[in-house]
GUKE-281637 format. One record per residue (C-alpha): residue in one letter; x, y, z. Coordinates in steps of 0.001 Angstrom, whole numbers, padded with zeros to 6 digits, always signed. Example, Ala and Ser with C-alpha at 12.3 -4.5 7.8 and 13.67 -1.06 7.14 Angstrom:
BEGIN
A+012300-004500+007800;S+013670-001060+007140;
***
This chain:
BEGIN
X+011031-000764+034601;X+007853-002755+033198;X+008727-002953+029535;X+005606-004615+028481;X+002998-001986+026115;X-000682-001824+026744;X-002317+000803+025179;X-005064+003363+026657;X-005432+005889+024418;X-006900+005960+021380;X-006482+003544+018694;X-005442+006456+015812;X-003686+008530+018002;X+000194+008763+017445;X+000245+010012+021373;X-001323+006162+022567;X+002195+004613+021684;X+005395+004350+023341;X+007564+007308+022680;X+009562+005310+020910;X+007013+004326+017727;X+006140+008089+017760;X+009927+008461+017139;X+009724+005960+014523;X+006143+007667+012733;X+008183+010802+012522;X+011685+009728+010783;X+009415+007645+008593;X+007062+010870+007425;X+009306+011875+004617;X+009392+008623+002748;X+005407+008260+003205;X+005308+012316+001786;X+006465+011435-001193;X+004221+008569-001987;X+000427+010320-000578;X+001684+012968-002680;X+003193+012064-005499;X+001837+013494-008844;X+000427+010519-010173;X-002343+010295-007755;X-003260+014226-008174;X-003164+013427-011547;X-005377+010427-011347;X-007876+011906-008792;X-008261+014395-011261;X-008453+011941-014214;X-005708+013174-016107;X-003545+010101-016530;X-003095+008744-020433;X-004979+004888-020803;X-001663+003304-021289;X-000033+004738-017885;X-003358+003748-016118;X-003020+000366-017355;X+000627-000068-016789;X-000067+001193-012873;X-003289-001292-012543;X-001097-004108-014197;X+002036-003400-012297;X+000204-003503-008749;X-001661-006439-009434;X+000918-008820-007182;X+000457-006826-004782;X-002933-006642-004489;X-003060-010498-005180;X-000426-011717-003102;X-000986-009437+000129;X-003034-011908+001865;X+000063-014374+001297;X+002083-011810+002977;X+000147-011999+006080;X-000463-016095+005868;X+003385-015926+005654;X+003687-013975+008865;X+000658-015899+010655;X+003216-018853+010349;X+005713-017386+012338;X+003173-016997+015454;X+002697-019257+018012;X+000121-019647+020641;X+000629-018291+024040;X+004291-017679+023367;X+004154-013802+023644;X+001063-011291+024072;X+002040-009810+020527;X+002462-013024+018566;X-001522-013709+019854;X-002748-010821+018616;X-001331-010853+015740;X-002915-014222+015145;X-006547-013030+015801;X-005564-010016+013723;X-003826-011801+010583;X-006737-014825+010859;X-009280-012056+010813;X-007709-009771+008114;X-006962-012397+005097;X-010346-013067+004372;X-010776-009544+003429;X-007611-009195+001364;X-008853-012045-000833;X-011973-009894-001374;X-009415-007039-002481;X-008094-008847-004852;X-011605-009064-006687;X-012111-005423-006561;X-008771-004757-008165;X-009957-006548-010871;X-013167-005285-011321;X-011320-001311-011327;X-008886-002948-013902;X-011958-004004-016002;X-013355-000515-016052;X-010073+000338-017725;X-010068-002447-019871;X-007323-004335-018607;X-008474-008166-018283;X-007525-010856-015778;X-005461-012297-018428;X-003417-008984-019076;X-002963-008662-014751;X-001518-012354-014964;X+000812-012284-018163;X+002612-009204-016311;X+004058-007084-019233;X+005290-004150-017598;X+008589-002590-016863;X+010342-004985-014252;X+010797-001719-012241;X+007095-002342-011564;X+007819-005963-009979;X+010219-004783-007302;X+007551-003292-004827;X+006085-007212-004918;X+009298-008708-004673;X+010344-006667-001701;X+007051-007736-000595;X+007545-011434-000711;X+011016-010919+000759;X+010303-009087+003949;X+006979-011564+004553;X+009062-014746+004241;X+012799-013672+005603;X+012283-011283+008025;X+010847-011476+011720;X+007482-011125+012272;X+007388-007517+013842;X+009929-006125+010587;X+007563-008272+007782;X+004534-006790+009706;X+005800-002612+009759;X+007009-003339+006054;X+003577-004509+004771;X+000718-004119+007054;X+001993-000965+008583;X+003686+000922+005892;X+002002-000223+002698;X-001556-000556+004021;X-000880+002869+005835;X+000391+004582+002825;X-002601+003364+000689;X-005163+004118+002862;X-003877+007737+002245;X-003174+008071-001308;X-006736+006161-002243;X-008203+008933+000022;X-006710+011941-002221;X-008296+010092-005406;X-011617+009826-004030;X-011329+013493-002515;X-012996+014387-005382;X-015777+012950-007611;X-014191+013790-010811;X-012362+009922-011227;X-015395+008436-009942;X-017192+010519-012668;X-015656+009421-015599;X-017218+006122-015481;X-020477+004792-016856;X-022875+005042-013990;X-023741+001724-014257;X-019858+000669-013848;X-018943+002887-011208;X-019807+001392-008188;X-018098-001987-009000;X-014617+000125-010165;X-014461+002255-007333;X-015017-000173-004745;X-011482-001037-004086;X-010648+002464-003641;X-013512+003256-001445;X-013038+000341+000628;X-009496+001835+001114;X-009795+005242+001753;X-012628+004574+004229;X-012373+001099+006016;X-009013+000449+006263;X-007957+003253+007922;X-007619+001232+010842;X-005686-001324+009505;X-002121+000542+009828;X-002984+001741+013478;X-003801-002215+014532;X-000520-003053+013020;X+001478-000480+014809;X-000520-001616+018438;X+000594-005545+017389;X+004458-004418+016170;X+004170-001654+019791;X+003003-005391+021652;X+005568-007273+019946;X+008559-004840+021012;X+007241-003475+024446;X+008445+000046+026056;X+012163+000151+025382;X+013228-001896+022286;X+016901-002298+021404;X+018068+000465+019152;X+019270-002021+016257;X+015237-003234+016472;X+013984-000060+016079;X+016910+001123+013005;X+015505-002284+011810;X+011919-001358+011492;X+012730+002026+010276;X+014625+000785+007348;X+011606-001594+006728;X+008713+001066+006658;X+010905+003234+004664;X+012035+000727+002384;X+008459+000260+001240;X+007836+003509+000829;X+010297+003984-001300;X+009700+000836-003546;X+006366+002330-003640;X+007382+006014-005006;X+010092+004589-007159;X+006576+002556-008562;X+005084+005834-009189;X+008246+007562-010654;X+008404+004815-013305;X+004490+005126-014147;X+005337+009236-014625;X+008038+008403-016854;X+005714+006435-018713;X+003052+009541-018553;X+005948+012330-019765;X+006941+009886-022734;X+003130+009367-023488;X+003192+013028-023497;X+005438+013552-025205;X+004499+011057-028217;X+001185+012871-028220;X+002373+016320-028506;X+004844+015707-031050;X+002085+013926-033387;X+000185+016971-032915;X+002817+019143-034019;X+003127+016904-036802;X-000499+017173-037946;X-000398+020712-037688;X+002750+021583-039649;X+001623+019017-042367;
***
């Protein structure tokens, strides 16, 4: 049996890949779920998150954001050329794609200024260290694990993922109207640029991770790339989670100092 994958359909069309990955797209769905939609992002798309959970969230993702195109210079140096159809495109791709993740980085910082959060306050990193493990995980996967698992952790699942849950912020104009008008273009570009032009991104990984493994990969491969997408999936909700518990005690604070005022 030729084991080797070329794909013919459709670039974002689960039905292009091997049976296999569309396996893998559907055992991962529930992890992914709970991150698109999670409550903080309805919550922020409808601008209802407190200052101080906003900045705690831009703060806490800022190694992300900054480090991703590490990730990928990480992975480019596993590559080599000519050694397998898979390891040369994910050369083109990685070569291609870090340029633009440096750019990210400057649009995160220009949404964190909108908030008031300065490059200073992103760099000192005083947040919850639950915040840092999504980063850390990060780091890990791009510099211990093989190429095709560091690529479905980050690329794949995290890029995916975001692409998604910037989407259901910008669904609506109501975030994007709570800035000045003259501010709003420069703080919204990093979640337009995501909810809009990356939605590729995810899809080119899978075709690179579908080259890398062909047709039939082992089953330990593929229980290795599940636990991979799903692992950063979950270090992204249990990101969120920590933000909400942030929000409820915010909430919390606020109503009982109204209560306060009110019986006094």
């Amino acid at each position: 049996m030729i084991d080797t994958f070329n794909r013919t359909g459709p670039l974002m069309e689960a039905a292009s890949y091997p049976a296999w990955a569309q396996q893998l797209i559907k055992d991962c769905s529930e992890s992914k779920r709970r991150v698109v939609e999670h409550e903080l992002y309805q919550r922020m798309r409808d601008n209802k998150l407190s200052a101080k959970t906003m900045r705690q969230y831009l703060i806490g993702g800022w190694p992300v954001v900054e480090q991703f195109a590490l990730y990928m210079a990480q992975n480019l140096t596993k590559t080599r050329f000519a050694r397998h159809p898979g390891e040369d495109m994910a050369r083109r791709w990685l070569m291609r794609n870090i340029r633009v993740e440096l750019n990210h980085a400057d649009y995160w910082m220009h949404w964190s200024r909108a908030h008031g959060v300065s490059l200073e306050d992103l760099q000192a990193q005083q947040v919850p260290p639950e915040l840092h493990a999504l980063s850390h995980w990060c780091w890990h996967t791009s510099s211990a694990d093989p190429l095709i698992v560091a690529i479905a952790a980050t690329n794949y699942a995290i890029e995916g993922a975001t692409g998604e849950w910037s989407a259901v912020v910008c669904s609506t104009g109501v975030y994007a109207a709570a800035f000045p008008e003259e501010d709003r273009k420069r703080a919204m570009k990093w979640l337009k640029m995501h909810a809009q032009y990356d939605d590729a991104h995810p899809w080119e990984a899978l075709e690179i991770i579908c080259t890398l493994a062909g047709m039939n990969p082992s089953k330990a491969l593929q229980a290795e790339l599940r636990q991979a997408i799903c692992k950063s999936y979950d270090y992204m909700y249990l990101f969120l989670e920590r933000c909400m518990q942030l929000e409820t005690s915010e909430r919390l604070l606020v109503n009982r100092e109204r209560r306060t005022v009110t019986e006094s």
